[in-house]
C-alpha positions as CSV (number, residue, x, y, z in Angstrom):
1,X,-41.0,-82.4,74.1
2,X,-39.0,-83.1,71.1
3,X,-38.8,-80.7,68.4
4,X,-38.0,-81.4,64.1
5,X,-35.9,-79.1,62.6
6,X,-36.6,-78.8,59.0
7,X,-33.5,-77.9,57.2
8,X,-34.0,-75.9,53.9
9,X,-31.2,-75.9,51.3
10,X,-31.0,-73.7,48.0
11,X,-28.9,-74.2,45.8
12,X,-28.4,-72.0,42.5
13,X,-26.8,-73.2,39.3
14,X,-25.7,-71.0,36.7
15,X,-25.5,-73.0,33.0
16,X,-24.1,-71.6,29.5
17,X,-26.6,-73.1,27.0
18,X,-24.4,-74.7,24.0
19,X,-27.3,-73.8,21.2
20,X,-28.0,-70.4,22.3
21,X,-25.0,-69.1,24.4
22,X,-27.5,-67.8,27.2
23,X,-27.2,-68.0,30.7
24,X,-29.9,-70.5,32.2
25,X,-30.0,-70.2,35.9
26,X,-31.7,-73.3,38.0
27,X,-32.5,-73.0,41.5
28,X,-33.3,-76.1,43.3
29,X,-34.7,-76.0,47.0
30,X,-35.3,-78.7,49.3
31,X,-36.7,-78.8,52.5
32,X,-37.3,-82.1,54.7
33,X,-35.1,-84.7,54.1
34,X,-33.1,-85.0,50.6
35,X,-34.7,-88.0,48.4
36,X,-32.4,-87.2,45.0
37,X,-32.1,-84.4,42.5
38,X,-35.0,-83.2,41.1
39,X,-34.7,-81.7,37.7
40,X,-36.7,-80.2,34.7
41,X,-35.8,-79.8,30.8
42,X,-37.2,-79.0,27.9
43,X,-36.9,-80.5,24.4
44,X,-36.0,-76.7,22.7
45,X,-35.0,-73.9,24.9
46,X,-36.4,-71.8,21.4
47,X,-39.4,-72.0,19.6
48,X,-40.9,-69.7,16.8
49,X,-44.8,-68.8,16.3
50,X,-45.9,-68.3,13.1
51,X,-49.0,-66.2,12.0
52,X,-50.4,-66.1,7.7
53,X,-52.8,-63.9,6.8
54,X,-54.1,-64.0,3.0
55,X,-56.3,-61.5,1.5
56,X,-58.9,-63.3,-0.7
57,X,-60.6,-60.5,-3.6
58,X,-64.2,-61.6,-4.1
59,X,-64.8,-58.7,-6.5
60,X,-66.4,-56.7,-4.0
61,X,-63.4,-54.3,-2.2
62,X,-64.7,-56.3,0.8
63,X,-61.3,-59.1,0.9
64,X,-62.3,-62.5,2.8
65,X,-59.2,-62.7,5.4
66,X,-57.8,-65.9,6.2
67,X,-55.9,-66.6,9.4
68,X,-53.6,-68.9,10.0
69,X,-51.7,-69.6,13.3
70,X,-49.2,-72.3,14.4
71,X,-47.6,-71.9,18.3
72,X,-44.9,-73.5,18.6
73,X,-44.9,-76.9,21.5
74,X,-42.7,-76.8,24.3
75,X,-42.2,-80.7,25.6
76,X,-41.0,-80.2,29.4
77,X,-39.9,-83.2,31.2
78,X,-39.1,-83.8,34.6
79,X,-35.7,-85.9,36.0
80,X,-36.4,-87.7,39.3
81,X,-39.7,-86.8,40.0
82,X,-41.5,-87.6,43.4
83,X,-44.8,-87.1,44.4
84,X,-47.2,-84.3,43.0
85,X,-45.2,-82.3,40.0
86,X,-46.9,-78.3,39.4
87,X,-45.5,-76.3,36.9
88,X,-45.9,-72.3,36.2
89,X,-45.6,-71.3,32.6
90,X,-44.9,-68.1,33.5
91,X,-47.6,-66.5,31.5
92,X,-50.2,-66.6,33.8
93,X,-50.9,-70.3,33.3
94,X,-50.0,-73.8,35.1
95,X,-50.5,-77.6,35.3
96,X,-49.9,-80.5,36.8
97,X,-47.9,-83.8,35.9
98,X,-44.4,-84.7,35.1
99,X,-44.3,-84.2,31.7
100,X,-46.0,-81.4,30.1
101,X,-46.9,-79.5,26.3
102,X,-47.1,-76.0,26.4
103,X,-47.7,-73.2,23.9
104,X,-47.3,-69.3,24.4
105,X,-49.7,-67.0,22.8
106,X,-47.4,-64.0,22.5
107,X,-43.0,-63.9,21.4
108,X,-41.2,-63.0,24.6
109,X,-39.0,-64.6,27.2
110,X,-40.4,-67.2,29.6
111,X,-39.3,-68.4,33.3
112,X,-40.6,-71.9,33.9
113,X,-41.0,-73.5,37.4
114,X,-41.9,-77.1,38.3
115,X,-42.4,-78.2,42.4
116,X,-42.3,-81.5,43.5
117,X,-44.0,-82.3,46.5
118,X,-44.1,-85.6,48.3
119,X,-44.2,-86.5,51.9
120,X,-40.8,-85.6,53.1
121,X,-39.9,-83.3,50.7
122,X,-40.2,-79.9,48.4
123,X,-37.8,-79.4,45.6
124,X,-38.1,-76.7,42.9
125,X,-36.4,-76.1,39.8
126,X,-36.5,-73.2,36.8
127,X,-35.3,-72.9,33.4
128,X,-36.0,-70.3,30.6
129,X,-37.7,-70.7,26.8
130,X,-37.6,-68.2,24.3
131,X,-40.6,-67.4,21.9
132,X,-40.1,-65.4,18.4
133,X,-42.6,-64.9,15.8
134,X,-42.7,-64.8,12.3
135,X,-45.7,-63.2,10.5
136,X,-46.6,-62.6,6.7
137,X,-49.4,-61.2,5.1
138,X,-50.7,-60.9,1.8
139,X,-52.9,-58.2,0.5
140,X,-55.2,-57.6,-2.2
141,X,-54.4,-54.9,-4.5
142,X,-54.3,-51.6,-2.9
143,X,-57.4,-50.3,-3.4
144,X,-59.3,-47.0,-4.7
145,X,-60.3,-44.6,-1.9
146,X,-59.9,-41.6,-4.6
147,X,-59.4,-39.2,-1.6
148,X,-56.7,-37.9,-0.3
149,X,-54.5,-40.8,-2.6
150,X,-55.4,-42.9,-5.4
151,X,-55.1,-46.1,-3.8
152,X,-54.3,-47.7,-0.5
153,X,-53.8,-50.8,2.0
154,X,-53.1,-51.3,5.0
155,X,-51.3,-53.9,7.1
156,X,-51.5,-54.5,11.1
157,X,-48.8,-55.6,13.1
158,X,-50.4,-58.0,14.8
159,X,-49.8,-59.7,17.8
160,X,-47.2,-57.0,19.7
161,X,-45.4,-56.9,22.7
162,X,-43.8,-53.9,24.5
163,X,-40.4,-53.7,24.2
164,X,-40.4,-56.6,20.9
165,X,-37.8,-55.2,18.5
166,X,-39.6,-55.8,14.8
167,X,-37.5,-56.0,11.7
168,X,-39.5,-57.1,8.2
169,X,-40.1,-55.7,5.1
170,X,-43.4,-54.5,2.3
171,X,-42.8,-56.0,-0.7
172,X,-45.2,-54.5,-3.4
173,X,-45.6,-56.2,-6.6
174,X,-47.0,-54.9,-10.4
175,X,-49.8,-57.4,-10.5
176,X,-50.1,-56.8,-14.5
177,X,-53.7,-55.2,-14.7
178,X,-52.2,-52.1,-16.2
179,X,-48.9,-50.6,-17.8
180,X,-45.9,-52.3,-16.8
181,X,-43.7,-49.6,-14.4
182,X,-40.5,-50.2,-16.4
183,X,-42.6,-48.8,-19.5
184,X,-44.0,-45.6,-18.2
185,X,-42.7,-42.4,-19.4
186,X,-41.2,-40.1,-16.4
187,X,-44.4,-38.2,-16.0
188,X,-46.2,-41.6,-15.2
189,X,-43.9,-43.1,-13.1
190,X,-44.8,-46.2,-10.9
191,X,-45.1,-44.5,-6.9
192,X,-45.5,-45.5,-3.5
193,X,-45.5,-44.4,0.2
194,X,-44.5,-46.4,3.0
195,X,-46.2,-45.3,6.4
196,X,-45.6,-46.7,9.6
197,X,-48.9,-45.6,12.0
198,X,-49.4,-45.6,15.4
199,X,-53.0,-46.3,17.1
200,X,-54.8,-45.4,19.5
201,X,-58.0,-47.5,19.9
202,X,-58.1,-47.6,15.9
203,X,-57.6,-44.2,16.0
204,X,-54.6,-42.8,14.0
205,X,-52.1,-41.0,16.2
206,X,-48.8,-40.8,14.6
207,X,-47.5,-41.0,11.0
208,X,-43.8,-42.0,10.5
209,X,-43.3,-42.3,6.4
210,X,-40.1,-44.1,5.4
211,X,-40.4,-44.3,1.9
212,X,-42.1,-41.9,-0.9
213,X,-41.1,-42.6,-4.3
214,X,-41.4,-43.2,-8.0
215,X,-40.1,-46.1,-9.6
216,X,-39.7,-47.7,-12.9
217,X,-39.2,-51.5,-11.5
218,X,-42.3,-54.4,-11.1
219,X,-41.2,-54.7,-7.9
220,X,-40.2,-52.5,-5.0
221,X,-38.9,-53.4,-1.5
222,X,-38.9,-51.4,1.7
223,X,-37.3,-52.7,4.6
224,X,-38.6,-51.0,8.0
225,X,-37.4,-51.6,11.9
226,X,-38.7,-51.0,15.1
227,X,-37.7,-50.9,18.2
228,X,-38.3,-50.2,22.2
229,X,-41.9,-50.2,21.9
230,X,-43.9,-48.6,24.4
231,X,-47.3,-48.7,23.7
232,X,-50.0,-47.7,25.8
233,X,-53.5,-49.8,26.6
234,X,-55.2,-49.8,23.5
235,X,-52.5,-48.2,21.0
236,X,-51.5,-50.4,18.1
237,X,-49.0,-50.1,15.2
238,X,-49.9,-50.5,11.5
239,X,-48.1,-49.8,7.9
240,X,-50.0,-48.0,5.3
241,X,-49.2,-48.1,2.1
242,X,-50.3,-45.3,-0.4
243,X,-49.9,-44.5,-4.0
244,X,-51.3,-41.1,-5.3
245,X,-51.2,-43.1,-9.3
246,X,-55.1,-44.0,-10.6
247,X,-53.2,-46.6,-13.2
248,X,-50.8,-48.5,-10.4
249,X,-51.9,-52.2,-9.7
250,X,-50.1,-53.4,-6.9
251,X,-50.3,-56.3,-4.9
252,X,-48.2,-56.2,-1.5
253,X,-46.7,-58.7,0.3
254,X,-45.9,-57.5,4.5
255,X,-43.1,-60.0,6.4
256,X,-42.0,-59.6,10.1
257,X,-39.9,-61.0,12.8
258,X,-40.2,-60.4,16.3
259,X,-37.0,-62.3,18.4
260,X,-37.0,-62.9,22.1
261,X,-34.3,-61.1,24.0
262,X,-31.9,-63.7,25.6
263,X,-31.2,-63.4,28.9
């Protein structure tokens, strides 16, 4: 009785990526006989999701939100493909094909696998992509609740990863319905209160204020960062803005950028 020894090679590549400077590490296996070098790429290694949400005043306190979202397309092509070609997104998702459009839902970093199979031969290969996100939001004017401040908004940091580092800013602009802040005597002073809230099914949990001033400017601009997020099942992060002035008429505009840790 004969036997067939299958001979199973790995080999493991280690590549400096000339537009990002990260380490990309391919590992190709083979087992059967060898039929050529089997290969995967991608037209970006990083990509940027964007997400817009405007505020639309109907008159009523009761804003019409409009969403827009835009993932960015990964375009992964395979290099000497044989057979039946599987990929792994890494995201929980996969396909089939040689070449391949894919999208990720949330910012983060993303290990990529393609097999192809034929009849005398498996070969693997890997490569990472990177996924930041860019967000803005604009409010209506920060509206009258009368208790405990004058007027208020507030903006949700929406979609969130553990571990995302966050770095944007609230820009809140006079939107002219009353008093100009730069003409305001001192006792009737422009104000504002930056809070950055932490959620727990909705539920407030934490209150973090960064900024709680007057001002005598149209326009005032808080920058805020956060980092090593570890949020629990359900918790959520938000910014609230407050101003304890009946006559201040502002309109804020919310920016943020998450960025994928290279690896």
């Amino acid at each position: 009785m004969k036997y067939h020894l299958s001979i199973m090679t790995i080999i493991s590549i280690v590549l400096i990526s000339v537009s990002t400077g990260a380490l990309i590490t391919k590992n190709i296996s083979n087992t059967g006989n060898f039929q050529g070098w089997f290969d995967i790429e991608v037209d970006l290694e990083k990509g940027t999701n964007s997400y817009t949400l405007i505020e639309v005043d109907e008159g009523d306190n009761n804003e019409e939100q409009v969403i827009t979202e835009v993932l960015h397309v990964f375009k992964f092509t395979t290099i000497n493909p044989t057979g039946i070609i599987t990929w792994d997104f890494g995201d929980g998702t996969s396909a089939m094909g040689e070449n391949i459009n894919h999208s990720y839902s949330e910012p983060g970093t993303y290990m990529i696998s393609a097999t192809s199979i034929d009849a005398n031969s498996i070969q693997s290969s890997v490569l990472w992509v990177f996924v930041d996100f860019n967000a803005f939001v604009e409010s209506d004017n920060m509206e009258c609740e009368c208790a405990p401040t004058a007027k208020d908004t507030v903006i949700d940091i929406t979609p969130l990863k553990n571990g995302n580092e966050i770095n944007g800013f609230v820009r809140a602009e006079h939107d002219g319905s009353s008093e100009s802040c730069s003409l305001r005597n001192p006792l009737q002073q422009c104000h504002l209160r930056v809070i950055i809230q932490t959620t727990n099914n909705g539920e407030v949990i934490s209150n973090d204020v960064i900024y709680d001033e007057t001002f005598r400017s149209n326009e005032i601009v808080v920058d805020f960062e956060l980092s090593s997020l570890m949020l629990e099942e359900g918790q959520g992060i938000q910014i609230r803005l407050e101003t304890d002035q009946l006559r201040d008429w502002h309109k804020p505009y919310t920016e943020w950028t998450m960025i994928a840790p290279l690896n």
